[in-house]
C-alpha positions, 0 to 999 in steps of 0.5 A: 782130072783137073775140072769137073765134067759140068764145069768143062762143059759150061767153059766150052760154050764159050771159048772160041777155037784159037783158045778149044781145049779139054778141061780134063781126061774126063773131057778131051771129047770137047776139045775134038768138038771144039777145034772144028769150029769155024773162025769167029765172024765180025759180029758179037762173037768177035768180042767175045772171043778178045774176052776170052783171050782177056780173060786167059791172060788175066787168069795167068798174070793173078795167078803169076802175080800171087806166086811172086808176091808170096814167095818176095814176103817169105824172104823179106826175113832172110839173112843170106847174101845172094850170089846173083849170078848162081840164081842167073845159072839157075834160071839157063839151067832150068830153061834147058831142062825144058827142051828135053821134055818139051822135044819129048812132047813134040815126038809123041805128037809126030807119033800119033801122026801130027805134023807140027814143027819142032819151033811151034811145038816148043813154042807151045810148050814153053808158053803153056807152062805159065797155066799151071799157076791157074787153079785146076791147071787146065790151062796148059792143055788150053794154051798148048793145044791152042798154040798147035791146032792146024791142019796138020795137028788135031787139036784132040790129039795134042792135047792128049800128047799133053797128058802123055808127056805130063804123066811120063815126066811124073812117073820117071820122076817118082820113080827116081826118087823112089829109088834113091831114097830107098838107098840113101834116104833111110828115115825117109821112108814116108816119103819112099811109099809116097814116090812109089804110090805116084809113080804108079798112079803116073806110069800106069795111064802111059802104057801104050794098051791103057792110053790108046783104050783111054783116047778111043773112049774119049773120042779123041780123033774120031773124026779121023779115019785114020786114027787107029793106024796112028794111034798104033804109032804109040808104042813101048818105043815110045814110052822108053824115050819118053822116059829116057827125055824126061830123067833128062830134064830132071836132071838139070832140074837137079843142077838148077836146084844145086845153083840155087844153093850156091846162091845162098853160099852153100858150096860144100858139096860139088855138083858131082857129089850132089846131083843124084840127091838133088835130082830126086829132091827136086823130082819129088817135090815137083810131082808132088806138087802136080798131084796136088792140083794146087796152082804151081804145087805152092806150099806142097812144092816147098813142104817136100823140098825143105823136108829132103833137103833138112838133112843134106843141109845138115851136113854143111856148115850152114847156120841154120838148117831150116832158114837154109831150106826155106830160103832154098825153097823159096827162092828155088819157086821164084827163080823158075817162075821168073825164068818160066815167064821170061822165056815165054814172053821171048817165045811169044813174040818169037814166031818163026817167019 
């Protein structure tokens, strides 16, 4: 999904095991073998676990670095006059709408039998966020999986719980987008078939059936002799919460985009008359954004959001529309990845004592 096989093989000969991860649902066998592997000795290996690590942070600050960079030279040009405490607004919001998905990721876990606590998990969670600015994304499932790997969380399970959590949050989506557009969208049938299309391709691996087939071949866990009992753990009780979590969290994605708007002075709409088109707005052009595999969903992300919000615009006084909806965009892309980095380096050098 996300590397090729030959291409997760090579990376994994040369990650140490804080760092073991699966390049892929292709690939999570590796992370198994991976988090078995003792601790680096003080030899040669030493440095090249640091080059790892090095290499990692370097991966994440280009890929951070880029994002910005593009995103400050699309609004060099823009005539509004910012209302910096609605971007602020932005940012908290968006912060919290990673609680609900980052709690749902953490129960999926205790459900398939880890033991990790709630503080690490969100942890992990946060800071993992930031390797989806990395080509191929495959770097969230390293880092989270890497940040909750202990004697009591496989690291083979958490990163499947990954996958678990990523695909709900996308099918929920979709699946919400679809259904509003479907209502109040008319002209925007394309995009009706496109959020119906992936909310299947999303929904379909999450059924308990399918991804417990899927877990088994691939190995995850099969060094447990328990793995079957807890893979019984997920259940359609735990596909209906996810749901419930991540339609949360799209929630306040919604209210965040609506801050965002405030912060170029469009205020015709009130949140509550707004939040259902935002929310679906937001949703679709997030998950569009993942399928892409582009890092971020840059410029899919933005292409989805500015084509929906063109006819809510519309109905507001705003000069122009499409210096409207490019603006929102871009400063929407910013105000998370500014939010997303703050929140992780605070996560960082969080640890619970």
């Amino acid at each position: 999904m996300f590397l090729r096989a030959g291409q997760a093989a090579d990376s994994a000969r040369f990650l140490p095991p804080p760092f073991a991860f699966s390049a892929g649902a292709a690939r999570l066998s590796t992370l198994e073998d991976l988090t078995e592997i003792e601790p680096p000795k003080p030899s040669g290996r030493k440095w090249l676990f640091l080059a790892a690590k090095l290499l990692i942070i370097g991966a994440v600050a280009w890929g951070i670095r880029g994002t910005l960079a593009d995103g400050v030279e699309q609004l060099r040009h823009a005539t509004f006059d910012l209302q910096w405490g609605w971007l602020v607004v932005s940012a908290v919001v968006y912060i919290l709408a990673n609680l609900p998905c980052g709690w749902f990721w953490y129960y999926s876990m205790h459900a398939l039998g880890q033991q990790t606590p709630f503080f690490t998990a969100f942890r992990a969670y946060v800071i993992g966020h930031l390797g989806k600015y990395v080509p191929g994304k495959a770097l969230v499932v390293i880092m989270r999986a890497a940040f909750v790997r202990s004697q009591t969380a496989d690291g083979g399970v958490a990163a499947a719980c990954v996958f678990l959590e990523t695909l709900t949050m996308m099918a929920s989506g979709a699946a919400f987008a679809a259904v509003v557009l479907a209502f109040n969208f008319a002209d925007h049938w394309k995009f009706s078939l496109l959020a119906i299309g992936l909310a299947a391709i999303t929904f379909g691996p999450t059924l308990p059936p399918i991804f417990r087939f899927i877990v088994r071949r691939l190995g995850v866990g099969r060094r447990d002799p328990n793995i079957d009992a807890k893979l019984r753990g997920l259940n359609a009780r735990v596909v209906i919460i996810g749901w419930i979590a991540t339609l949360a969290s799209w929630v306040l994605y919604g209210v965040s985009l609506w801050a965002v708007l405030k912060g170029i002075g469009i205020d015709t709409f009130t949140l509550a008359e707004s939040i259902v088109a935002l929310t679906a707005t937001s949703a679709l052009a997030v998950v569009a954004g993942f399928v892409s595999l582009i890092p971020g969903g840059f410029g899919v992300r933005d292409a989805v959001l500015i084509e929906m919000l063109r006819p809510f615009l519309a109905a507001t006084d705003v000069g122009s529309v499409e210096a409207a909806a490019l603006s929102t965009a871009v400063l929407l892309r910013l105000v998370w990845l500014v939010a997303e980095v703050v929140a992780a380096a605070i996560f960082y050098f969080a640890r619970r004592r």
